[in-house]
N, CA, C and O atoms as a GROMACS GRO file, in nm:
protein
  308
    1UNK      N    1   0.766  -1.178  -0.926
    1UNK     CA    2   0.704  -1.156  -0.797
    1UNK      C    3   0.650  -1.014  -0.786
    1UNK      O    4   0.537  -0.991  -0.742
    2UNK      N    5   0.722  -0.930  -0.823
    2UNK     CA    6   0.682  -0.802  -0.813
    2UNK      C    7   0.591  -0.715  -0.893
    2UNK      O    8   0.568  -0.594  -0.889
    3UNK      N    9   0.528  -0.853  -0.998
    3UNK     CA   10   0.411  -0.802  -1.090
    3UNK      C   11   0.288  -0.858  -1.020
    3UNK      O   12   0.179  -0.809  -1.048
    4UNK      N   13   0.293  -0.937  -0.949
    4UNK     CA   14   0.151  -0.989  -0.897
    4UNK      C   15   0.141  -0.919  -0.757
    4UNK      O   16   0.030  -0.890  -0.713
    5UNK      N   17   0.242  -0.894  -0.693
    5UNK     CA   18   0.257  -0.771  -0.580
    5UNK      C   19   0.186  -0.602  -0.606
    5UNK      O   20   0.131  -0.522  -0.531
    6UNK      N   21   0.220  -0.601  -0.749
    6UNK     CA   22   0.192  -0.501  -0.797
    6UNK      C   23   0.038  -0.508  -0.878
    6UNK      O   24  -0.043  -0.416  -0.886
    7UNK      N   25   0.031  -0.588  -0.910
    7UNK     CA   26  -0.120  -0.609  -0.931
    7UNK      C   27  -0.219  -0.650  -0.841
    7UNK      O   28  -0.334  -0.633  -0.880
    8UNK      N   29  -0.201  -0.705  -0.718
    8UNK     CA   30  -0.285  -0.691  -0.634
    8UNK      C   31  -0.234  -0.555  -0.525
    8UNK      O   32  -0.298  -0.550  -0.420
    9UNK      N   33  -0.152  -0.474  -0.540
    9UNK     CA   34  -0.206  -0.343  -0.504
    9UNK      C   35  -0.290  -0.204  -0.560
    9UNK      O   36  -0.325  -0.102  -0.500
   10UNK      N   37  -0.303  -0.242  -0.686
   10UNK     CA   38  -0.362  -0.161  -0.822
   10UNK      C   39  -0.522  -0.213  -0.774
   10UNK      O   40  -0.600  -0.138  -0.716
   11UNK      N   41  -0.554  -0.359  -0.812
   11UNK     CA   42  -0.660  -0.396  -0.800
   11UNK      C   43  -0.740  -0.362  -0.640
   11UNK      O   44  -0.857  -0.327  -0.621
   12UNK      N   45  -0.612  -0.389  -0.521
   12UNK     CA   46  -0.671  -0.273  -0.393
   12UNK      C   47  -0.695  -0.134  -0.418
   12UNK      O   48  -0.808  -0.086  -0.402
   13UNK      N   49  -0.622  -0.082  -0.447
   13UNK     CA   50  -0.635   0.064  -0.467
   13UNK      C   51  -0.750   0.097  -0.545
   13UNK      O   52  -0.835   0.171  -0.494
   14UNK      N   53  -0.766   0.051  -0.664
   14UNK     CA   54  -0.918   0.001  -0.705
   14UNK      C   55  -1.025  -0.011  -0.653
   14UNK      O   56  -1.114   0.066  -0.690
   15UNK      N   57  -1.050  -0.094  -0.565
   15UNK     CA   58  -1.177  -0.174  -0.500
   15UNK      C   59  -1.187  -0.051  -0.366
   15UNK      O   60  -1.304  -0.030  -0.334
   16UNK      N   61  -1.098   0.019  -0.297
   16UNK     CA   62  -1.091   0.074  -0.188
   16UNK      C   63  -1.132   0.270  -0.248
   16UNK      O   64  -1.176   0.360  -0.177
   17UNK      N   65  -1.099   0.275  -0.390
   17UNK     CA   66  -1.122   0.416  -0.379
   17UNK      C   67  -1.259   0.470  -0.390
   17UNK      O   68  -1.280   0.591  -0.390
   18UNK      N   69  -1.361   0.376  -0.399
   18UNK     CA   70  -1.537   0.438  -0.386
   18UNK      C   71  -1.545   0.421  -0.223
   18UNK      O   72  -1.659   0.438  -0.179
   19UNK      N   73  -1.446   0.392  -0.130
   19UNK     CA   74  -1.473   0.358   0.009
   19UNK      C   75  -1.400   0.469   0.119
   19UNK      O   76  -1.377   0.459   0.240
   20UNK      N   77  -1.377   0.563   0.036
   20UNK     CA   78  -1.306   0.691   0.063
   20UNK      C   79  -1.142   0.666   0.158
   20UNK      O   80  -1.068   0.570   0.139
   21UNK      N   81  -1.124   0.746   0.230
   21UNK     CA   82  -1.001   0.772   0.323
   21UNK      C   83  -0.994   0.617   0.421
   21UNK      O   84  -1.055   0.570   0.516
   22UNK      N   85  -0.901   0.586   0.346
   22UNK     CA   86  -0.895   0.427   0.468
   22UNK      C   87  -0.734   0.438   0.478
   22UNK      O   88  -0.675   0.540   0.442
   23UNK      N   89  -0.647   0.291   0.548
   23UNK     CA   90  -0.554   0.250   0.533
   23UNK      C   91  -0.469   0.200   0.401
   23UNK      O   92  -0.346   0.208   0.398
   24UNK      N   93  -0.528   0.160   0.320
   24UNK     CA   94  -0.496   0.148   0.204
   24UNK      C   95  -0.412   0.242   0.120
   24UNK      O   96  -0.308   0.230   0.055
   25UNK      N   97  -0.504   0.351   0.147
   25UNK     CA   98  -0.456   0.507   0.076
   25UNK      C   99  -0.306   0.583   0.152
   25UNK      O  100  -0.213   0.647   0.102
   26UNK      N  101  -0.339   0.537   0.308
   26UNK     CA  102  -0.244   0.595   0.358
   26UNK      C  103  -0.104   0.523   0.340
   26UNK      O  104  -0.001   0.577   0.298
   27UNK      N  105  -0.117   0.394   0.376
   27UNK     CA  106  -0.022   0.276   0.259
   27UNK      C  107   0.061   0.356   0.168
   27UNK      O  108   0.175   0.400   0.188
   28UNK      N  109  -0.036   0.371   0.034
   28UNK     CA  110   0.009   0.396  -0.076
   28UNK      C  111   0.069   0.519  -0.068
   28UNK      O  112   0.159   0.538  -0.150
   29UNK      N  113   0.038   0.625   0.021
   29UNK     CA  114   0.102   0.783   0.051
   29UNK      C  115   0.273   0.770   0.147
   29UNK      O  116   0.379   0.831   0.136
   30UNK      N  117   0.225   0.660   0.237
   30UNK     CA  118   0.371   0.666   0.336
   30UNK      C  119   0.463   0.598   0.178
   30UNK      O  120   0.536   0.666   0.106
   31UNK      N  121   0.432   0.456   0.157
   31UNK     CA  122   0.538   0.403   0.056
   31UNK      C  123   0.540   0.499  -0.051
   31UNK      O  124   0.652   0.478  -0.098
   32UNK      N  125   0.487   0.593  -0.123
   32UNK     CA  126   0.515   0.696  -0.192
   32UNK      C  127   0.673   0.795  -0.179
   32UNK      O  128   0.767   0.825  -0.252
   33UNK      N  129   0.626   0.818  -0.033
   33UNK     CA  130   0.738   0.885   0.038
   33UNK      C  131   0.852   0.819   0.091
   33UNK      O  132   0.955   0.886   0.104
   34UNK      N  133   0.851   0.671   0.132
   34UNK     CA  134   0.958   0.640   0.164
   34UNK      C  135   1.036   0.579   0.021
   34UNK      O  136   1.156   0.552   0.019
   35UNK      N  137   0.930   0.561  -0.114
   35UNK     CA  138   0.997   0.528  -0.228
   35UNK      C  139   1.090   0.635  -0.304
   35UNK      O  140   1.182   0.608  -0.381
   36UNK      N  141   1.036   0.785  -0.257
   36UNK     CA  142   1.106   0.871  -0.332
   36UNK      C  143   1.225   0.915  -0.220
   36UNK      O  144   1.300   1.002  -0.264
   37UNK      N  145   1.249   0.876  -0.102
   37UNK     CA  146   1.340   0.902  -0.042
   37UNK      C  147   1.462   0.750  -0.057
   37UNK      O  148   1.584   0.766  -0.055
   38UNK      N  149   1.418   0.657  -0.067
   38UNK     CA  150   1.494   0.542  -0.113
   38UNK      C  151   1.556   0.588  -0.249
   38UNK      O  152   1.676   0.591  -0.276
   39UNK      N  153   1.451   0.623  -0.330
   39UNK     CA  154   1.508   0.661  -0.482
   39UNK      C  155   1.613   0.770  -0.459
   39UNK      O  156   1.715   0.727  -0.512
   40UNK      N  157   1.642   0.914  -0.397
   40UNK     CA  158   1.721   0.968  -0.361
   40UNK      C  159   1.840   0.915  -0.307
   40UNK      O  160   1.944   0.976  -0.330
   41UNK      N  161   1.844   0.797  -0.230
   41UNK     CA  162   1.931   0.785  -0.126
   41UNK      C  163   2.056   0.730  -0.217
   41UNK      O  164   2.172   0.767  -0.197
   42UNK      N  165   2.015   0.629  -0.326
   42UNK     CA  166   2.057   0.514  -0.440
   42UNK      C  167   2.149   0.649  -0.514
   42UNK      O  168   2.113   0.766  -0.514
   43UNK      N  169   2.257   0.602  -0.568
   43UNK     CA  170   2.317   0.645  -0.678
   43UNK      C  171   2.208   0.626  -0.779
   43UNK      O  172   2.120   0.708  -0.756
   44UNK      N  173   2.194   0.588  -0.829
   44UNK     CA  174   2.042   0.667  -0.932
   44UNK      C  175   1.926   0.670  -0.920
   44UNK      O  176   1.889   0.597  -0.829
   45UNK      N  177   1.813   0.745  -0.991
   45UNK     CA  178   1.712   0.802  -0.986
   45UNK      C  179   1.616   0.681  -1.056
   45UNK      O  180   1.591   0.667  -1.176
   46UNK      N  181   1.580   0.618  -0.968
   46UNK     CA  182   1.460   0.476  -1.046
   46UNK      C  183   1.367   0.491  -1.019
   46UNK      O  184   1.338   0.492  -0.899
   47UNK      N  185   1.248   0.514  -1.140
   47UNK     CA  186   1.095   0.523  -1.054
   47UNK      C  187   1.038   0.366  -1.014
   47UNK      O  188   0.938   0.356  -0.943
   48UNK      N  189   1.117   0.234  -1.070
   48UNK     CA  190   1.117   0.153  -0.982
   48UNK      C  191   1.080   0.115  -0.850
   48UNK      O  192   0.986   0.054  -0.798
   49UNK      N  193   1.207   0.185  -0.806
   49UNK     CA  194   1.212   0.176  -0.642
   49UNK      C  195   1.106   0.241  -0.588
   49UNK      O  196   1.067   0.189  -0.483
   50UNK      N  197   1.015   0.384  -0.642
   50UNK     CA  198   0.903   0.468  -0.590
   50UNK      C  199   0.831   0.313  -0.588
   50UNK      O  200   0.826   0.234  -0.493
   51UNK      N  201   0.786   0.300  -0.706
   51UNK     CA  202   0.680   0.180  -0.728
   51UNK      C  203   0.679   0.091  -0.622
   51UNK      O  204   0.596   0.100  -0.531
   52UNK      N  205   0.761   0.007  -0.626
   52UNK     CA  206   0.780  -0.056  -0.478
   52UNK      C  207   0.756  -0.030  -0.357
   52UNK      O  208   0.689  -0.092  -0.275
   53UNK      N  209   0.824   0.088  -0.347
   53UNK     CA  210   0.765   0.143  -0.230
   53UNK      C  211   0.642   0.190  -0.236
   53UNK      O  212   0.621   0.239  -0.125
   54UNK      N  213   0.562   0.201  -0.294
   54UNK     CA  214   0.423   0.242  -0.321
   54UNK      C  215   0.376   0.106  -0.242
   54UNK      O  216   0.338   0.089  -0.126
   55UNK      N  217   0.397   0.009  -0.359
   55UNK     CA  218   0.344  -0.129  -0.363
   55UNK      C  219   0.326  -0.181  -0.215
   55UNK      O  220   0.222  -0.212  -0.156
   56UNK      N  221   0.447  -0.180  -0.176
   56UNK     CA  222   0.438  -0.266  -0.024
   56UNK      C  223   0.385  -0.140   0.105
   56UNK      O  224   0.360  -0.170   0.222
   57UNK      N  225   0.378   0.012   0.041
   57UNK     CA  226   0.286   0.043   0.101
   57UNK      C  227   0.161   0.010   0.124
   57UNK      O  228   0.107   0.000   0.235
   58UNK      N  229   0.104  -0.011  -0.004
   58UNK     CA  230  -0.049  -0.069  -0.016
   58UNK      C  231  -0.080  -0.168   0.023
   58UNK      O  232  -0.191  -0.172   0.077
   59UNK      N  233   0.009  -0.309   0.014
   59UNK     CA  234   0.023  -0.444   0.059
   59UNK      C  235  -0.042  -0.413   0.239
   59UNK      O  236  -0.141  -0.452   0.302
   60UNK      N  237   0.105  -0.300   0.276
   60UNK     CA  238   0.049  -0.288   0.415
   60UNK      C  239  -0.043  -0.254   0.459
   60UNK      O  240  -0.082  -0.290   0.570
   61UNK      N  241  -0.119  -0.153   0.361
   61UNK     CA  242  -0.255  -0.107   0.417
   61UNK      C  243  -0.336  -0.203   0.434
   61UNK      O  244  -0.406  -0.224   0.533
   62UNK      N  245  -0.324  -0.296   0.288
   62UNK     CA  246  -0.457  -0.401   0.357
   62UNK      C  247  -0.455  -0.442   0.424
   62UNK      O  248  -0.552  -0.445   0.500
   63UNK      N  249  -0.310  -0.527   0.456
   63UNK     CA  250  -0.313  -0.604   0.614
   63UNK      C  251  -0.390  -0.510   0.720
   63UNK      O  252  -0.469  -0.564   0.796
   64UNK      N  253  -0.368  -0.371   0.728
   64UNK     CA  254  -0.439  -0.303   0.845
   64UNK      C  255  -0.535  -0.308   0.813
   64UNK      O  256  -0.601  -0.339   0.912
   65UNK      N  257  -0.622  -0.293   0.700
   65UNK     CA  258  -0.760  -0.293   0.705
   65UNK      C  259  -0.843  -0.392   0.703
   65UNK      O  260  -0.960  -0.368   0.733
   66UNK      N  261  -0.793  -0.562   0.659
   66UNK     CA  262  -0.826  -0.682   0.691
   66UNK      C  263  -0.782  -0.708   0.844
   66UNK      O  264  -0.831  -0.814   0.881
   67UNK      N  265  -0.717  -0.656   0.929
   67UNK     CA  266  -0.697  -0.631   1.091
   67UNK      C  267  -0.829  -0.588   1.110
   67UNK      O  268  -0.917  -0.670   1.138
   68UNK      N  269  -0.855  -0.446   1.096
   68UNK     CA  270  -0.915  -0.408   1.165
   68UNK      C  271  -1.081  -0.457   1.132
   68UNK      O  272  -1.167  -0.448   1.220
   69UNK      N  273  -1.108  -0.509   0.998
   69UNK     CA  274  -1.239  -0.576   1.017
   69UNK      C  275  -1.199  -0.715   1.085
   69UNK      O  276  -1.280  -0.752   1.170
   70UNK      N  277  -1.160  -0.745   1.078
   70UNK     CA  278  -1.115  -0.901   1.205
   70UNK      C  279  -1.182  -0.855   1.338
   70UNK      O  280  -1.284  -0.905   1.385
   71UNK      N  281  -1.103  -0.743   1.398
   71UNK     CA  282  -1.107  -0.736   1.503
   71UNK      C  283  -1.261  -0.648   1.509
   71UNK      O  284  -1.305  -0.679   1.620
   72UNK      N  285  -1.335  -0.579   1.460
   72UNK     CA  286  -1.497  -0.578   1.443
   72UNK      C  287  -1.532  -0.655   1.435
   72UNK      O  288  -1.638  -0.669   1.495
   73UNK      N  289  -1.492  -0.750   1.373
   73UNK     CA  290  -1.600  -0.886   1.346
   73UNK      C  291  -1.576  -0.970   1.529
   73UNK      O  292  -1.676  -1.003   1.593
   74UNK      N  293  -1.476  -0.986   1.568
   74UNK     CA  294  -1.425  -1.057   1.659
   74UNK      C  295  -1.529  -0.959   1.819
   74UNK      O  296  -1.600  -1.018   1.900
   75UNK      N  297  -1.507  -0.847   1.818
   75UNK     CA  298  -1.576  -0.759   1.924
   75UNK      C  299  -1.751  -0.740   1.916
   75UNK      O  300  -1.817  -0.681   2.002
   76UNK      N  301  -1.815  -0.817   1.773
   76UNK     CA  302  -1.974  -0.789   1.769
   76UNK      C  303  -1.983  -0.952   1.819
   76UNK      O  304  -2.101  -0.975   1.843
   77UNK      N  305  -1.919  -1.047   1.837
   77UNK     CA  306  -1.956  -1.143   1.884
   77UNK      C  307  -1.982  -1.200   2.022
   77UNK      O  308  -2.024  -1.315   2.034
   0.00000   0.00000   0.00000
């Protein structure tokens, strides 16, 4: 599960970085930080857990950024 999680946040992070500063990025920066504070918290040091937390950072960004074109698309109508 956590390779196709992880591959469709690579392949976002991808497609989103010629589209400059979005949600996506910020995603991948909060789960950055809450991965290396999870990784601290654990009796050991896993860059695992960063990853993850990266991952479902990015996951979340898209949801915000497939939100927020929804809701453009939904307000030009």
């Amino acid at each position: 599960m956590w390779t196709i999680l992880s591959t469709i946040a690579i392949v976002s992070l991808f497609v989103s970085f010629f589209r400059g500063p979005n949600a996506i990025w910020g995603g991948a920066t909060g789960g950055l930080i809450v991965g290396i504070i999870a990784a601290l918290m654990r009796g050991g040091f896993t860059f695992s857990i960063i990853w993850k937390g990266i991952a479902i950072g990015v996951l979340l960004g898209v949801i915000a950024e497939i939100m927020s074109m929804l809701a453009r698309r939904i307000s030009r109508s």
